[in-house]
C-alpha positions as CSV (number, residue, x, y, z in Angstrom):
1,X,108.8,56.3,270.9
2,X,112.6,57.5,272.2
3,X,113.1,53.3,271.6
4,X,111.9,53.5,268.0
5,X,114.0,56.7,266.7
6,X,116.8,55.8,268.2
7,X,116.5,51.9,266.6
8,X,115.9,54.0,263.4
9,X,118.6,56.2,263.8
10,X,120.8,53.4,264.0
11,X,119.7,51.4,261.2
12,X,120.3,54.6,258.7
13,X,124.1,54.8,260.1
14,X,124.5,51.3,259.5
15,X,123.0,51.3,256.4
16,X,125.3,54.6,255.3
17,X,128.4,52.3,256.9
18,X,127.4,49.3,254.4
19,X,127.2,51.0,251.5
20,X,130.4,53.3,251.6
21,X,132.7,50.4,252.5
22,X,131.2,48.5,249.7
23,X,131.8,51.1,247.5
24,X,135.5,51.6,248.7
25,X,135.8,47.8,248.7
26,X,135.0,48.0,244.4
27,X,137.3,51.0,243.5
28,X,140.3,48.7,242.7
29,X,138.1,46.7,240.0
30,X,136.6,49.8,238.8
31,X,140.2,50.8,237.8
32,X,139.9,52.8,234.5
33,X,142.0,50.6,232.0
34,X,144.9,51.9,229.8
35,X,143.3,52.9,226.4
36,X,145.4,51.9,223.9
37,X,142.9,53.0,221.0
38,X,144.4,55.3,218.2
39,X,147.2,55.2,215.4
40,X,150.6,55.1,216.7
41,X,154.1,55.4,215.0
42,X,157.7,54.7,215.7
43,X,161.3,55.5,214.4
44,X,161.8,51.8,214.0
45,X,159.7,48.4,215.1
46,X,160.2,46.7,217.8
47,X,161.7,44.4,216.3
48,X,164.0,46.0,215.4
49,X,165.1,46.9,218.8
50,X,165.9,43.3,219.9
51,X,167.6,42.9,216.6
52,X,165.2,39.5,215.9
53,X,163.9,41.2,212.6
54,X,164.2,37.8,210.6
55,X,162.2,36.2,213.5
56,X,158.7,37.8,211.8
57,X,157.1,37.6,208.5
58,X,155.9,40.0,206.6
59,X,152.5,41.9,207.8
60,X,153.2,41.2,211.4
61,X,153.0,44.0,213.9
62,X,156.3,43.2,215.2
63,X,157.9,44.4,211.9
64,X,155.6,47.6,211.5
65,X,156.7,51.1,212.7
66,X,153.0,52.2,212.5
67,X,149.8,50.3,214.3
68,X,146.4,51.4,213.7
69,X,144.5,50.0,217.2
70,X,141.2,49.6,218.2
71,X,140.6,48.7,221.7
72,X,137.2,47.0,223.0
73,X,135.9,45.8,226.7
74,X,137.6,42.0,226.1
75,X,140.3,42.7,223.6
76,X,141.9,45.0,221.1
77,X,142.9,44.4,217.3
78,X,146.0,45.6,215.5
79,X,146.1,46.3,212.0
80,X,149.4,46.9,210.7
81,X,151.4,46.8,207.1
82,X,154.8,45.9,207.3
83,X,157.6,44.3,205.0
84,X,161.5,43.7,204.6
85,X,163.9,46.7,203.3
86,X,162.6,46.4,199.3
87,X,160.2,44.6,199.7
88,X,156.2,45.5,198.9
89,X,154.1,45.7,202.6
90,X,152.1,43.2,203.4
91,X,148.6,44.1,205.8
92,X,148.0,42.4,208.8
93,X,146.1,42.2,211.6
94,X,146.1,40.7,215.2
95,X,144.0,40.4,217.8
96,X,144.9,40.3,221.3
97,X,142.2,38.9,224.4
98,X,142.4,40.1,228.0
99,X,141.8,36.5,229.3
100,X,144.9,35.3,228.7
101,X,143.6,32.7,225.9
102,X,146.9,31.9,223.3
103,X,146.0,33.1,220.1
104,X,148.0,31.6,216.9
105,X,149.1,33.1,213.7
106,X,150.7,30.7,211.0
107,X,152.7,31.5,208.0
108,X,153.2,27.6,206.8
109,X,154.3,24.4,208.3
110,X,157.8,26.0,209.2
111,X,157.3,29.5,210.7
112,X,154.6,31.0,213.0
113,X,153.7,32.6,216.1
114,X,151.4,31.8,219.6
115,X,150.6,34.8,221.7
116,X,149.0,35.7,225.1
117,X,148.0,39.2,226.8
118,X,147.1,39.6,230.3
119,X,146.2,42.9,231.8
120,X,148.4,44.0,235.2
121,X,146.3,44.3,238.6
122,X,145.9,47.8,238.2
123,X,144.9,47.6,234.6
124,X,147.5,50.4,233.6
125,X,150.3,48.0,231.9
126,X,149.3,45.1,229.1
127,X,151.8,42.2,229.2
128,X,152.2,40.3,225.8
129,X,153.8,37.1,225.6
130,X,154.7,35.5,222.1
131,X,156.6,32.5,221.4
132,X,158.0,32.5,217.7
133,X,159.0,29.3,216.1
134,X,160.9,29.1,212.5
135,X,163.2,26.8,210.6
136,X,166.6,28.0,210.2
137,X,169.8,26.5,208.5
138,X,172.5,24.9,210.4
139,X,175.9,25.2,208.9
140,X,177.8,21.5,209.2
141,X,174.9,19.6,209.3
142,X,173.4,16.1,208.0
143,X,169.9,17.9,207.8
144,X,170.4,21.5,207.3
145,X,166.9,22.7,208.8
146,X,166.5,23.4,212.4
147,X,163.6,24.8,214.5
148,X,164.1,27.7,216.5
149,X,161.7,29.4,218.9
150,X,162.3,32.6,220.2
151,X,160.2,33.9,223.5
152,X,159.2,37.3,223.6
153,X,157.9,39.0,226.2
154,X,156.2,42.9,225.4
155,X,155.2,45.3,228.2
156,X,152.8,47.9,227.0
157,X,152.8,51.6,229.1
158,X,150.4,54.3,228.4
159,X,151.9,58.1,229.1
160,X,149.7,60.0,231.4
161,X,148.9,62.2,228.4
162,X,148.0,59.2,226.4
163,X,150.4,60.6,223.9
164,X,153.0,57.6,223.8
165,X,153.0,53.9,224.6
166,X,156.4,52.4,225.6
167,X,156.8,49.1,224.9
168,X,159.7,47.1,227.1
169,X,160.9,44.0,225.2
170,X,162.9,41.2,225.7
171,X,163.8,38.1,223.9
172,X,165.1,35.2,224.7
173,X,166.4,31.6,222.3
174,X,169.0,29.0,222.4
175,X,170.1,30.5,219.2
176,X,170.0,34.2,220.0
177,X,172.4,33.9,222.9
178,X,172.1,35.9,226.1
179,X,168.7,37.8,226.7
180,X,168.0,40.7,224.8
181,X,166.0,43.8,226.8
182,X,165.2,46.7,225.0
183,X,162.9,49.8,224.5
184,X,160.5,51.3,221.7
185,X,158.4,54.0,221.9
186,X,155.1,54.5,219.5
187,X,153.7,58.5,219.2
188,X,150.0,59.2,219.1
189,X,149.8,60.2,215.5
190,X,147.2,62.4,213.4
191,X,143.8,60.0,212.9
192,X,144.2,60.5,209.1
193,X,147.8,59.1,209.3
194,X,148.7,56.3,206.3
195,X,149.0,52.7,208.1
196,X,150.8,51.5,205.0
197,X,154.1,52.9,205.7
């Protein structure tokens, strides 16, 4: 009888043992991500920051100083509206995958964009990449027309009060010169804010 409790006793330790190292062994992947969800606004775009403001057509995101986002389990969309100086806005939306999958947006044969998002191990920053190709004029040239492509590389940060999302850029071409790093910074605005600004 001693032979069977003691058997018993040991199998509900072990048991208590397996289950609360496999529950320490999925914390990491149970890692609440970053929400990102909400209307968020800016002094300038991010763009803007970098200076590469011509890179972008009208009604990307990269142009707008307000994003309306909507975040889901496998991705999140953007809807923006964004334009030149003088120029009417133009609505847009884009739609970014956590599987790293390149998504493509093209304004014409000439100008257009391929991007990628990957969340970081602890699920806390989003990394976009974006590679931006255009036709610009050469000065001095036979054939005037040229492609450029630009590489762009976006961290996203939430703020521990979910209030701001810090975005670190940088952006990098042939014809832009050296690397350019910068910083913008999006504030949680009111829900009923105006996207078309």
């Amino acid at each position: 009888m001693k032979n069977k409790r003691t058997v018993f006793s040991c199998l509900i330790i072990l048991l208590a043992g397996v289950t609360y190292f496999a529950t320490e062994a999925q914390q990491p992947n149970n890692t609440q991500r970053a929400d990102f969800s909400g209307v968020w606004k800016s002094k300038e775009s991010i763009s803007m920051g970098g200076n590469i403001v011509c890179s972008f057509d009208a009604g990307d995101r990269m142009l707008a100083n307000t994003m309306k986002i909507t975040q889901q389990p496998t991705f999140l969309t953007i809807a923006t509206s964004s334009s030149f100086p003088g120029e009417v806005p133009v609505a847009g939306t884009e739609k970014l995958t956590f599987d790293g999958k390149v998504g493509q947006i093209d304004h014409g044969p000439d100008r257009g964009k391929k991007f990628s998002s990957k969340w970081s191990t602890d699920r806390q920053t989003l990394t976009v990449n974006s590679t931006v190709h255009l036709m610009i004029h050469k000065p001095y040239k036979e054939n005037p027309m040229e492609q450029m492509l630009v590489y762009v590389t976006e961290v996203w940060e939430l703020s521990d009060d979910g209030k701001t999302i810090t975005i670190q850029a940088k952006a990098k071409s042939d014809s832009l010169g050296e690397e350019r790093s910068w910083t913008t910074v999006f504030e949680k605005a009111n829900l009923h804010s105006n996207i078309n600004k």
